[in-house]
Each structure stands twice: as structure tokens, then as C-alpha cells.
C-alpha positions in Angstrom: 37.6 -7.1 45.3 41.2 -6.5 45.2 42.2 -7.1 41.3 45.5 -9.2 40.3 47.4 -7.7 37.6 49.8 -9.3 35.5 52.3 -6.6 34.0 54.0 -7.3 30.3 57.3 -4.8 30.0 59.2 -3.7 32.6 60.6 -0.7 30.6 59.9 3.0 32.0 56.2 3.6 31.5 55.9 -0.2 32.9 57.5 0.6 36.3 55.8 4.1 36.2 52.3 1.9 36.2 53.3 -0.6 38.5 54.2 2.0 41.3 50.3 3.6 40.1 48.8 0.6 40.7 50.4 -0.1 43.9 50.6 3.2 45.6 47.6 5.4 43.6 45.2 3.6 42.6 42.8 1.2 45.3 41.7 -1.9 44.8 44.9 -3.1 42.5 48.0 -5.6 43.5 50.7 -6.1 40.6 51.2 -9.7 41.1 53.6 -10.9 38.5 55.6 -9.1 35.7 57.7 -10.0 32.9 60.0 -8.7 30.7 62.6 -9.9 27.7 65.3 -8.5 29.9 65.1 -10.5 33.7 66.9 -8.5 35.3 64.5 -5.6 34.3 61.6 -7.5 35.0 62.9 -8.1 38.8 63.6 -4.9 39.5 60.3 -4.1 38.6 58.6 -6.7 40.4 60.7 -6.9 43.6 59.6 -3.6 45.2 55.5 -4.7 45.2 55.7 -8.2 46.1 55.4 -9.6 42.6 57.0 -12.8 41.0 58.8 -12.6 37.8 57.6 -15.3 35.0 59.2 -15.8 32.2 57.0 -14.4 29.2 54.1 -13.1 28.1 51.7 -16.0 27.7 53.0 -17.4 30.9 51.3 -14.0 32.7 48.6 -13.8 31.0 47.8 -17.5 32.0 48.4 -17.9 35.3 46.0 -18.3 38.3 47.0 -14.7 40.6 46.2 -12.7 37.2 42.9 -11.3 37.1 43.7 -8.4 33.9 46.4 -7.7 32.0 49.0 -4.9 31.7 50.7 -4.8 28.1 53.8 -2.0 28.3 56.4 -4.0 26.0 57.6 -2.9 22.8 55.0 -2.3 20.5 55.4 -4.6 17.6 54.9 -7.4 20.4 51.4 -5.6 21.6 48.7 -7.6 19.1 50.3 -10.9 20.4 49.6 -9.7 24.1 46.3 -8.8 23.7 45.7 -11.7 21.4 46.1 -14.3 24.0 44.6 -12.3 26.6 41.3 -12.2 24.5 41.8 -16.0 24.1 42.2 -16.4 28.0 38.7 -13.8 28.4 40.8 -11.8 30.6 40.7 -8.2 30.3 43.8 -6.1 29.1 44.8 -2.6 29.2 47.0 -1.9 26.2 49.5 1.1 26.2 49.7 2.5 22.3 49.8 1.2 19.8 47.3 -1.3 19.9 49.0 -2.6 17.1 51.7 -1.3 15.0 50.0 -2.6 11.4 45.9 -2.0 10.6 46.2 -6.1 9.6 47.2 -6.6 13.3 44.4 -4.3 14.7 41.8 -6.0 12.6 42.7 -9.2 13.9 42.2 -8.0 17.5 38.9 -6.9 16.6 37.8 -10.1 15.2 39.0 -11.6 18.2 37.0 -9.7 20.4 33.9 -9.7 18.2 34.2 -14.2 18.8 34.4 -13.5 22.0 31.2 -11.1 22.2 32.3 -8.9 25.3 34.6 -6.4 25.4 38.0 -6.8 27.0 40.2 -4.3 25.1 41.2 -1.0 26.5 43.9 1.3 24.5 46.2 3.6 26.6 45.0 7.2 25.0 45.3 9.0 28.4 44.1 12.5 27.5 40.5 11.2 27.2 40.8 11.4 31.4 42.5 15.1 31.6 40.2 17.4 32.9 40.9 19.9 30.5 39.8 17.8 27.7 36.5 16.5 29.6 35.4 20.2 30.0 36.6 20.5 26.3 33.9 17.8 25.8 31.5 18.6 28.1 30.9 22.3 26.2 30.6 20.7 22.7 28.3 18.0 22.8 26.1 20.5 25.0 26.1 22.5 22.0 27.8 26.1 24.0 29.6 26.8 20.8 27.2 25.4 18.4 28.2 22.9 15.3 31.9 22.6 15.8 33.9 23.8 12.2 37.6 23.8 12.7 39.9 22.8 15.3 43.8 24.7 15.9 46.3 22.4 17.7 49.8 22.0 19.1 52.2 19.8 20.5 55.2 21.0 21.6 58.0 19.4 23.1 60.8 20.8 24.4 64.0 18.4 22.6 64.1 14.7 21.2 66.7 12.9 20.8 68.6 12.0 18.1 66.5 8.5 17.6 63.6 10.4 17.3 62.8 10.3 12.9 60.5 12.4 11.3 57.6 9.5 11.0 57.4 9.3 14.9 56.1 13.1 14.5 52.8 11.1 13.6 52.9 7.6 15.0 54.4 8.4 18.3 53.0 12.2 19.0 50.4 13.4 17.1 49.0 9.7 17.9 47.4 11.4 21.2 45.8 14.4 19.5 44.3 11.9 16.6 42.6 9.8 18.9 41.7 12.5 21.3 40.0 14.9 18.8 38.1 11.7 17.5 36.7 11.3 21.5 36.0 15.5 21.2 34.2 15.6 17.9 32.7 12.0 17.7 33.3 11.9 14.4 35.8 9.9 11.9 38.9 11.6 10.5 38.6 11.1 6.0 42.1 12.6 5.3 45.4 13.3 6.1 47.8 15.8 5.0 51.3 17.3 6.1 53.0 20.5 4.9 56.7 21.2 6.4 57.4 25.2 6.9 61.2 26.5 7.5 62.8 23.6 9.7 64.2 24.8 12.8 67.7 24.8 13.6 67.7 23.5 16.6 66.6 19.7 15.2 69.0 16.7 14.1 69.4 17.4 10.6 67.5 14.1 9.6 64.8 15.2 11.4 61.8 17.7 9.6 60.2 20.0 12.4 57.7 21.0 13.1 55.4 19.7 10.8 52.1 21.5 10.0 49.2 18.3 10.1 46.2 19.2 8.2 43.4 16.4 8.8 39.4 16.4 8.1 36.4 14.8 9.2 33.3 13.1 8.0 31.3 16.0 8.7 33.5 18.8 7.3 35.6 19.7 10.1 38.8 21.0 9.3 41.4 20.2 12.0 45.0 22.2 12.0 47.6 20.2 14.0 51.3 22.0 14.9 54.0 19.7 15.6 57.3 21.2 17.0 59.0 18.7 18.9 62.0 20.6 19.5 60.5 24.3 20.8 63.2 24.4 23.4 60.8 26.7 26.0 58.6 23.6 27.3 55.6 20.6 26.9 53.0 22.9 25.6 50.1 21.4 24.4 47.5 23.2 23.4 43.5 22.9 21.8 41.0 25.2 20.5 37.6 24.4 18.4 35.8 27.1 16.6 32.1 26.5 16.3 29.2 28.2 14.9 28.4 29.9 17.9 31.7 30.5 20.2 34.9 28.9 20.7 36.5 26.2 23.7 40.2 26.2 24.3 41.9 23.9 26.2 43.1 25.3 29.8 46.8 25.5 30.5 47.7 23.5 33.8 47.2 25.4 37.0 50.4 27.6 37.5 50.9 30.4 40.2 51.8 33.8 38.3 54.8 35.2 39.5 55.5 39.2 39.6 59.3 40.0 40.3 61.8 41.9 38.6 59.6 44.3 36.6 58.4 40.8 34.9 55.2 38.9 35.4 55.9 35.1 34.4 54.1 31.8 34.9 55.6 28.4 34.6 55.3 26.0 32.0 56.0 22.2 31.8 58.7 20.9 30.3 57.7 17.1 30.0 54.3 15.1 29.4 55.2 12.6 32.9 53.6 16.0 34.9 51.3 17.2 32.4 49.4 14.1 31.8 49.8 12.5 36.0 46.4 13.2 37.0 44.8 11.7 33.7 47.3 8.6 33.9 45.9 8.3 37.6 42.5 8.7 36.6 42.5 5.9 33.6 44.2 3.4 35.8 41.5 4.1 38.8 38.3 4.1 36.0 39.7 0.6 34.4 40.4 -1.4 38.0 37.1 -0.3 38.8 35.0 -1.5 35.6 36.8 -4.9 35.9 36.3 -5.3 39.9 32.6 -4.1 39.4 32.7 -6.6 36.5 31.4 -3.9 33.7 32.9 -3.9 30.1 35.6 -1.2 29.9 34.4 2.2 28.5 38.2 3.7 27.8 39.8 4.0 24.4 38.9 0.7 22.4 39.9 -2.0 20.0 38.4 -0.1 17.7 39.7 3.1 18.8 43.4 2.0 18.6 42.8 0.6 14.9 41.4 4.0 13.8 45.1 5.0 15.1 47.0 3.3 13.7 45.4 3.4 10.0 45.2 7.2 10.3 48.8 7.7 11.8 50.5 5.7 9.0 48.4 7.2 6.3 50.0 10.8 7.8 53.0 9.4 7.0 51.8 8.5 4.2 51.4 12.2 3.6 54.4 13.3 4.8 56.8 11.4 2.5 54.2 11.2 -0.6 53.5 15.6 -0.1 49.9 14.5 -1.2 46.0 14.4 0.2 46.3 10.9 1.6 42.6 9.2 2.4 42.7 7.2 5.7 40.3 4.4 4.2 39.2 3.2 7.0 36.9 0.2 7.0 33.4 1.0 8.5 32.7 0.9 12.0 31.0 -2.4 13.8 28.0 -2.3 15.5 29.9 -4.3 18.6 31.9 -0.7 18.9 28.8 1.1 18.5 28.8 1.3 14.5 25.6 1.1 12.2 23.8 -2.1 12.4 
């Protein structure tokens, strides 16, 4: 089965998945794609074959489109994946899911009516290797009961559009929903402290940020944001348990002796750090939906718990206090208590 997707925004990450899905991953054909700005949208579509309809709802309804692609801006992403759940076809959502919890909630609703599961959020790092190993060794129980977790991400510049809030909702975003995945447990509270800012930021801008975030069961999670380190894309992962430690590999670099130095590469964007794990999500969800399975990525549920915990970081930020995520408990349709 060859599966027909319909693609919603035609910005950057949208072409960058169009061209996966037509020269990557098997079993895939883009067949129409739309965006608010035409031209955009035919540039996109022209190179695979695909026609260019005029809007969302007119994708997500027509005959050629199997599943659905949602890569516009992101306060349009809960009407996307609204009518998708209304049309029972299943859609791949890049984050956020939605950019208010009210918005997330209503997805989930949606997809409870409905009774099967259609939603998949676009949290990539759940496919990198690194992080699977990461996984693989704690719920095998190599380092015993995990009890704190040390993070970074480190980018090399933003630009000036970037704000201090995006720190949370935009970056640490990934390492919120990925350290969920790690530790399957629930994230209770959010705080932020800001050390010396560096001088190499726009002087609106507070970096790096120090996020300090714990869980359900006690885990204390340190997260380093520094989104202007100048050196690279360095992302990095370690949790301590009560028997041994896991850290997060680097990427696979040759070491290079020369000069009287020894040196070894490092990335300086998240397009080549993350590849293989974009390549991997796309292959894992056009193969649930052409065997017919419910998709087992990053859910509904998933991209609510997000969004609630991302803005009550800000929250933080702004406030200086503790800020308690609140979030509302867990239904059994996304594995909750009964």
C-alpha cells in the first residue's frame, strides 16, 4: 500500500518532509499541499507530482489523501488536526499540538468520540538512537531507580526574533517531552533561575536559562539552556540512578590529530543532528497507517502535557517562583488509570 499524504504548510520544515516522504521514506507519495502563501505551496508541490488546493480542510477532505501532514503555523495546528479527527484520517502533527492547554483538551476529547487513535505529535528525539539506548538501560533497571537528570541544549546563535519565552516553548519543548518518554513519569513543577547573561545575546533576550523541573516520583531534573554558545548544536543528557549513570552519546565524529592538537567536530545545527531520527519517525508512522495499526509516536496526550508544562515554565520565568504544571489526570484511552 502506497499511502497518500496530504501536506498543510509549505514553510521550511514542510518542504524538508515532503522531499522525506518522497525520496527517504517507502511506501509514501505527497499528493497535494497547501499553504496560505500559493506560490509557496507550488513550489512545494511541483517537484513530487502534487496538486496545490486551496486550504486546509480542502486537503484534509479530499479523495487522493490517505493521512495528514500539519507543518503550518502553529496557532492554526488544533484546527488541522481537528477536522482530520472529524474526517477519521490520521494526522501527523509537527509541535505544538496546540499552542493553548484549552486547544489540546479539545483534541483529546475529539479523539476519545472517535475511540481510535489518529493523533501523532512531531517530538523526533523519541526516534534518535542515542535516546533509545538512553531508554533501553533505564527501564532495564542498569542504573537502578533513576534520581536526577543533568541536561543541555545549546545552540550556536538565534536571531534577533527569538524572545526569552521561546527558551521554553520552542526549545526546551523537546527535552520536556523527551525526558517524559525516558522516565515515564509526569513532570509536577517548573522552575527557572537566570545566571550572568551572556554577551553575545540581543539584549532583550535572557540566556541561558537554568530550568529546574520535577517529577511525580521525586526526580529532580536540571535543564541548561544557552541558545547563543557560539561553538555549536550541543545537546547533551545524563541520568543518575541509584546504581550507575547513562549519558547520552555524542554523534559519531572522526577524531582528528594535527598540529599538536587532537580535535573532533561538533554540529552546529539540529537539521544534521536530528536527520536520522526525522527519517526514522516519518518511516515508523507510514508504516502503522499502511499496516493499518494505531500510531504509537508522541500523542494527543503527549503534546497537551507540552504545552501545559512549557507555558507554566514561562510561567516561572517571568513570575521567579515554583510554578505547578497542574496538569489534569491522564485518560485511560492514553494509557491512564481506569
Amino acid at each position: 500500500m502506497t499511502v497518500r499524504v496530504g501536506v498543510i504548510g509549505a514553510g521550511w520544515i514542510g518542504k524538508e518532509h515532503i522531499q522525506r516522504l518522497t525520496h527517504t521514506v517507502t511506501g509514501a507519495r505527497v499528493t497535494a499541499v497547501t499553504d496560505i502563501d500559493t506560490a509557496r505551496a507550488e513550489e512545494a508541490a511541483a517537484p513530487v507530482g502534487a496538486r496545490v488546493l486551496p486550504d486546509g480542510a480542502a486537503v484534509i477532505a479530499a479523495d487522493d489523501v490517505d493521512a495528514v501532514l500539519v507543518t503550518s503555523w502553529g496557532p492554526t495546528h488544533a484546527e488541522h488536526v481537528l477536522t482530520a479527527i472529524a474526517a477519521g484520517k490520521p494526522v501527523f502533527c509537527e509541535k505544538p499540538l496546540a499552542t493553548t492547554a484549552e486547544d489540546c483538551l479539545r483534541i483529546i476529547e475529539a479523539e476519545t468520540a472517535h475511540g481510535r487513535r489518529l493523533v501523532q505529535v512531531g517530538f523526533m528525539r523519541r526516534y534518535d538512537a542515542g535516546y533509545r539506548q538512553l531508554k533501553q538501560v533505564i527501564e532495564a533497571g542498569r542504573i537502578g531507580e533513576p534520581l536526577i537528570v543533568h541536561c543541555a541544549h545549546r545552540n550556536p546563535t538565534v536571531p534577533e526574533s527569538y524572545t526569552s519565552d521561546m527558551a521554553a516553548l520552542d526549545t526546551a519543548v523537546h527535552e520536556v517531552d523527551v525526558l517524559r518518554w525516558l522516565l515515564d513519569d509526569e513532570i509536577v513543577s517548573t522552575q527557572v533561575v537566570t545566571p550572568r547573561a551572556t554577551s553575545k545575546r540581543f539584549a532583550h533576550l535572557k540566556d541561558p536559562q537554568i530550568m529546574l523541573f520535577e517529577t511525580a516520583k521525586g526526580v529532580r531534573i536540571d535543564l541548561e539552556v544557552f541558545v547563543n554558545c557560539q561553538y555549536g548544536y550541543d545537546i547533551q543528557c545524563e541520568a543518575v540512578g541509584e546504581e550507575g549513570l547513562v549519558r547520552l552519546p555524542d554523534p559519531a565524529a572522526v577524531g582528528v590529530r594535527s598540529a599538536g592538537q587532537q580535535s573532533t567536530e561538533v554540529l552546529t545545527d539540529w537539521v544534521g543532528r536530528f536527520a536520522d531520527a526525522f527519517d526514522t519517525e516519518f518511516r515508523e508512522w507510514i508504516a502503522g497507517i499502511a499496516a493499518g495499526d494505531e500510531p504509537t509516536g508522541p500523542s494527543a496526550w503527549d503534546g497537551y502535557a507540552a504545552t501545559v508544562i512549557t507555558s507554566a515554565t514561562v510561567e516561572a520565568l517571568e513570575s521567579g517562583h515554583v510554578v505547578a504544571t497542574d496538569l489534569k489526570p491522564r485518560p485511560a484511552f492514553y494509557g491512564g488509570a481506569a
